[in-house]
MARPA-76525 format. One record per residue: chain; residue in one letter; x, y, z of N, C-alpha, C in turn. Coordinates in steps of 0.001 Angstrom, whole numbers, plus 500000, padded with zeros to 6 digits. Each point is the difference from the previous one (the first is absolute). Layout:
<rs>
 c r    npx    npy    npz   capx   capy   capz    cpx    cpy    cpz
 A A      X      Y      Z      X      Y      Z      X      Y      Z
...
</rs>
This chain:
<rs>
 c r    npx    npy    npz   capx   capy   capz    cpx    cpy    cpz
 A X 600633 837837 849576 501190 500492 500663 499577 500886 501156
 A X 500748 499786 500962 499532 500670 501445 500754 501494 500032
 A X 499744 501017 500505 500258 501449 500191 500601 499997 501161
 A X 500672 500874 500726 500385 500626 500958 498840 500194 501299
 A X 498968 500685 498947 499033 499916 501079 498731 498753 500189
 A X 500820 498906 499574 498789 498762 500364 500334 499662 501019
 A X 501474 500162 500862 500144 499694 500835 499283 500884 501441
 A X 499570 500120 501297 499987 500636 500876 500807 500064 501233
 A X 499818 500811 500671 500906 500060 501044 498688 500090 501153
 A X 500593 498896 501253 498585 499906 500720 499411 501223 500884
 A X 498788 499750 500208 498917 501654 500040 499576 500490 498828
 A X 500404 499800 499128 499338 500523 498468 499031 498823 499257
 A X 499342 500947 499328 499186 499181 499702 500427 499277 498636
 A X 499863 498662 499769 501101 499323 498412 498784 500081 498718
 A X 500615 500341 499047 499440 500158 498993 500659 499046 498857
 A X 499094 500177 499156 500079 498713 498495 501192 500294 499511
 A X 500980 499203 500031 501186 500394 498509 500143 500061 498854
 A X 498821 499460 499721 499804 499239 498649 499999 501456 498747
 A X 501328 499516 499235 500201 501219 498900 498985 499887 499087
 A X 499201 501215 499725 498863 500260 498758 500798 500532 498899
 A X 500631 499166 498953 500669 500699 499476 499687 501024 499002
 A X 498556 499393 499522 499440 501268 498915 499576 501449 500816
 A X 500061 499801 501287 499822 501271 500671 501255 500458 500678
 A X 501170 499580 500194 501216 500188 500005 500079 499953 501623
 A X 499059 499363 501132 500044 500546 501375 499721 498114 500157
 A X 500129 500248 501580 499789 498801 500805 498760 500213 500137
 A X 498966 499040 500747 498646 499774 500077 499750 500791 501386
 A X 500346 499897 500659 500245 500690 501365 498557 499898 501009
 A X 499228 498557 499501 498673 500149 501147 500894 499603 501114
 A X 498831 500389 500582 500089 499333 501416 499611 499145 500715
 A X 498695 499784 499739 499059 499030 500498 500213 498610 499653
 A X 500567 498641 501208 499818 499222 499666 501386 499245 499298
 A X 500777 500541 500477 501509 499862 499397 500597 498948 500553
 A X 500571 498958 499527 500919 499203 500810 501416 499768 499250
 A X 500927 499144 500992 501563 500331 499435 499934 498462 499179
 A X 500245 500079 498667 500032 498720 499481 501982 500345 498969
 A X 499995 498689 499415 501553 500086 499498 500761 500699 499420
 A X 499208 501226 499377 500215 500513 499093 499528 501487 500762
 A X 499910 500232 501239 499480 501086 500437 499004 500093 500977
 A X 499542 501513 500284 498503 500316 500082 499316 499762 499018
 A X 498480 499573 500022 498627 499677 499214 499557 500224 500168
 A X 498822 500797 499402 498366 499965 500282 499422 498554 499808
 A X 498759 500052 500057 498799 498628 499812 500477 499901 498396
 A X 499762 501289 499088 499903 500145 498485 501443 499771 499387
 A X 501131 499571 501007 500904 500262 499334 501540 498602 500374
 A X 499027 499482 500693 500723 498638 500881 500748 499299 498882
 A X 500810 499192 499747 500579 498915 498738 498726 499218 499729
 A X 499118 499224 500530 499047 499651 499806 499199 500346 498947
 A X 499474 501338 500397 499086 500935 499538 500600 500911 498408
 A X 501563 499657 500167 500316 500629 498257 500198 498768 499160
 A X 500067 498710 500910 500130 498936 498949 498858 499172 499621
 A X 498430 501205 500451 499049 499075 499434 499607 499103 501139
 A X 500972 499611 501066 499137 498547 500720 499066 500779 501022
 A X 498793 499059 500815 499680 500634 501133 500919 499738 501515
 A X 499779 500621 500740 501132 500283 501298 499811 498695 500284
 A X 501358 499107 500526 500005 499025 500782 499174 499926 501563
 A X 499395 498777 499947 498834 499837 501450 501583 500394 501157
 A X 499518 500416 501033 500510 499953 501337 500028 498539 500505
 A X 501245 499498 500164 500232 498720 500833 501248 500301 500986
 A X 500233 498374 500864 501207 500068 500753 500645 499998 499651
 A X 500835 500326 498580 500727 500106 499776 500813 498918 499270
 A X 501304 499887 500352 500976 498659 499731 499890 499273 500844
 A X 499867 498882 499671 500238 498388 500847 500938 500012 500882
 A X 500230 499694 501270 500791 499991 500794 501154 499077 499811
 A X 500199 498940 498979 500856 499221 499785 500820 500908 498089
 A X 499543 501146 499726 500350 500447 498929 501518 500073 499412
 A X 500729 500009 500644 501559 500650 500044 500513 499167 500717
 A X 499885 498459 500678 500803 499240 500634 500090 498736 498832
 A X 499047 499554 499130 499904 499085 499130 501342 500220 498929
 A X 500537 498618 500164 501397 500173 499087 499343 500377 498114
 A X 501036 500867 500209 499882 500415 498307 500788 499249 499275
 A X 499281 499218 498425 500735 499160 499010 501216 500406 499951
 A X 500479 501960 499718 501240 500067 500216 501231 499846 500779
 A X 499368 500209 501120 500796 499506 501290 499955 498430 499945
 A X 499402 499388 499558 500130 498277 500024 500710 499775 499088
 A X 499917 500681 498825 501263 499606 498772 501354 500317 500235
 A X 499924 501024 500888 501639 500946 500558 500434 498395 501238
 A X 499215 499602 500459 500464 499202 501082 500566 498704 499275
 A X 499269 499613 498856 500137 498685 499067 501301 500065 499227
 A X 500181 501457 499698 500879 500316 498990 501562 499904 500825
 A X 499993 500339 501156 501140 500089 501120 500616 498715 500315
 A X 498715 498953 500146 500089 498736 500182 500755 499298 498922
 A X 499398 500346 498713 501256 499845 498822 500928 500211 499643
 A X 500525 500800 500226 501035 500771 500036 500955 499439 501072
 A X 499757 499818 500700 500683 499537 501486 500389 498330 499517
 A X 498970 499542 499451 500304 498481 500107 500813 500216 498469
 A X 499783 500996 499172 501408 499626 499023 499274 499469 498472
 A X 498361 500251 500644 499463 499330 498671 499539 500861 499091
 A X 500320 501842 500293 499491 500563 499244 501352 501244 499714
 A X 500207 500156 498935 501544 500600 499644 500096 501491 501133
 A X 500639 500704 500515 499601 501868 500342 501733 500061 499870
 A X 500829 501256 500490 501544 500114 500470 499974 499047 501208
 A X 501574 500748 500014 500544 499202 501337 499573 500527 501188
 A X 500032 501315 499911 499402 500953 501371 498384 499421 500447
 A X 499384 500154 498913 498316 499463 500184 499559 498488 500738
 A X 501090 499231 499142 500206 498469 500827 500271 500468 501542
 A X 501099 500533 500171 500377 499696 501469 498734 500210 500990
 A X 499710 501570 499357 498863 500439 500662 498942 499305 500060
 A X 499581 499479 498976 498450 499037 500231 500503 498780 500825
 A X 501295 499200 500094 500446 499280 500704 499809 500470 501700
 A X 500162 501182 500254 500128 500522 501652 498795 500090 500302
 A X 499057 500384 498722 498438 500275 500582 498784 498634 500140
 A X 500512 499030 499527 499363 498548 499945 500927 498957 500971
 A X 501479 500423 500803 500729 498980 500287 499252 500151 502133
 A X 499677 498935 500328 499952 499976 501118 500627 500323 500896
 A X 499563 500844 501221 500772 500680 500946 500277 498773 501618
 A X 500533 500107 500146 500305 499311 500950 499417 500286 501790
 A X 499007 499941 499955 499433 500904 501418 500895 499147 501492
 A X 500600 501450 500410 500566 499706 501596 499748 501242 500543
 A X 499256 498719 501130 499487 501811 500966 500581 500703 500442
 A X 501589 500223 500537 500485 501090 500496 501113 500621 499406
 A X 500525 499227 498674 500858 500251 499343 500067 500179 498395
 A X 499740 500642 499157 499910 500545 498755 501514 500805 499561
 A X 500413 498689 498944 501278 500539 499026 499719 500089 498478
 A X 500128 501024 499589 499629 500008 498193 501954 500289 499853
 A X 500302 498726 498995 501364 500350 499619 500865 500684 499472
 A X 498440 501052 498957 500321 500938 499158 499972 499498 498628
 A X 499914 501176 498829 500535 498991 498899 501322 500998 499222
 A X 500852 499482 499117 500496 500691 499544 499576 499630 498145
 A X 500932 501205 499109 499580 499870 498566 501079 499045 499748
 A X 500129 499910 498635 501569 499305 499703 500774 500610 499745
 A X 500078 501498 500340 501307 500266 500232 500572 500373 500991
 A X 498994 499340 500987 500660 500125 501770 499219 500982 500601
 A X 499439 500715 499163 499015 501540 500858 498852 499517 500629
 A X 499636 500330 501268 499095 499751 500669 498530 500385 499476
 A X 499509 499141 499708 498268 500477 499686 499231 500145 501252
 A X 500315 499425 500957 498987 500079 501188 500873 499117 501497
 A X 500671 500976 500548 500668 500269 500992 500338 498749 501181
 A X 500257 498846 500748 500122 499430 500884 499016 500874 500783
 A X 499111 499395 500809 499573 500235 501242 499292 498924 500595
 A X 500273 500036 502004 499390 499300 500651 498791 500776 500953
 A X 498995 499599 500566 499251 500147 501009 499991 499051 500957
 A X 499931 500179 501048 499718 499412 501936 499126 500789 500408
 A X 498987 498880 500542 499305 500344 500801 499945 499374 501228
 A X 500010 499943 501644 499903 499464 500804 498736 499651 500175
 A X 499774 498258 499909 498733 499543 499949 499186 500237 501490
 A X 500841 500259 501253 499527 500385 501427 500164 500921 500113
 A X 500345 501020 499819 499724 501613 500350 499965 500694 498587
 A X 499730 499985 498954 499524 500582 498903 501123 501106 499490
 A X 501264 499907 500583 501290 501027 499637 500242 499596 498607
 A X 500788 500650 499130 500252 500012 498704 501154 500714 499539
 A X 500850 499439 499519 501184 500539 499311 500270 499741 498671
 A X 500593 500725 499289 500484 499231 498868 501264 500601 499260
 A X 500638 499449 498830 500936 500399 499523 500232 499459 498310
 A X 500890 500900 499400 499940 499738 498603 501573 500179 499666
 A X 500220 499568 498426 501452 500130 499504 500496 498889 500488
 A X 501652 500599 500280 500587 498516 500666 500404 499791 501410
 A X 498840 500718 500675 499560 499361 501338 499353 499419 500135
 A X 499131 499691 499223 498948 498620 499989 500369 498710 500144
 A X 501342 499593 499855 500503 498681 500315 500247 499944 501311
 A X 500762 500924 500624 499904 500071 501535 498895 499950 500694
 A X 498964 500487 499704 499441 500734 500494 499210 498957 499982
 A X 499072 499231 499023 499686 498623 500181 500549 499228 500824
 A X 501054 499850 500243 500885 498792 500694 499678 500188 501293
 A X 500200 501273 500632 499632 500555 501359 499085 500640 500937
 A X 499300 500321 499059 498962 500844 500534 498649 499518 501224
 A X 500023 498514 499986 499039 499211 501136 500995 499808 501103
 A X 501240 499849 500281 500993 499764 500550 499997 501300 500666
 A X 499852 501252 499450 500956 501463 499981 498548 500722 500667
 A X 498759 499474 499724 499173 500672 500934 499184 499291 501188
 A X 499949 498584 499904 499630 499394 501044 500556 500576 501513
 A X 501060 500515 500336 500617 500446 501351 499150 501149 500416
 A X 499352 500868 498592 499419 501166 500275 498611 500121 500151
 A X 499479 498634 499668 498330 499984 499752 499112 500091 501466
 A X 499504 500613 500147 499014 500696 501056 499210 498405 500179
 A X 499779 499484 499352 498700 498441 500036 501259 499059 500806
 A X 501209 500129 499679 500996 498813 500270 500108 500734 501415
 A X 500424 501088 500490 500733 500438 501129 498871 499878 500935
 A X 497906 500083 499874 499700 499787 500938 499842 498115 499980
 A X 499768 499494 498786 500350 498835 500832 501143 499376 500701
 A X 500798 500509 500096 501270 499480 500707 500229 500432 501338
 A X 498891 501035 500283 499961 500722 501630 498778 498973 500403
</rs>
């Protein structure tokens, strides 16, 4: 267990944390201390060194591909969604829909993005109407949610083309 004073504050010099408990004090060297999980350490007092092993060799470390490699769990969470969605594996009704939105294909259009929203069954909105526009020639962007999104879809290439900076110099 680490003390108050295993920690340092920088300019001071850090000392061992390591509780001696038959002597009722922290170890408090100095020499040779580094910050490992559990604290300050001496050489004599590292996790290593109370569990018997000798100190791990110095290497580079972790593999540069360490933390991008899919984990079995994350592959079973993706498999399990997939089931669920197609209806072949029992969950609620809420869980279906949801694994349904997260496996159902999106429809890619480049300057226009409508999500319809969803509601529960008793009419309450779980996740809101909204659209995005983007002008594929001058990079402008608007958008809108609720129940302006039907308009707002309908018009919005119509409603900014007069204003687009790319359209007005080609037309001079």
């Amino acid at each position: 267990m680490t003390g108050p004073d295993s920690a340092h504050a920088p300019g001071t010099s850090a000392t061992c944390g390591h509780w001696l408990g038959a002597e009722q004090r922290h170890c408090g060297t100095t020499g040779g201390v580094r910050l490992y999980g559990s604290g300050l350490r001496c050489p004599a007092h590292t996790p290593a060194a109370l569990a018997g092993r000798p100190e791990p060799a110095p290497g580079p470390g972790m593999p540069a591909g360490a933390w991008t490699a899919l984990s079995p769990l994350g592959t079973s969470a993706l498999i399990d969604a997939r089931a669920v969605a197609s209806g072949k594996r029992r969950s609620s009704p809420h869980v279906y829909r949801a694994a349904q939105a997260a496996v159902r294909p999106t429809v890619a259009v480049t300057d226009l993005r409508v999500d319809l929203g969803e509601q529960d069954a008793r009419g309450h909105w779980v996740r809101y109407p909204a659209a995005d526009y983007q002008c594929p020639r001058c990079g402008w962007t608007d958008s809108a949610s609720g129940d302006a999104v039907r308009h707002f879809a309908a018009t919005i290439r119509q409603a900014h083309r007069p204003h687009c900076p790319k359209d007005q110099v080609t037309a001079a």
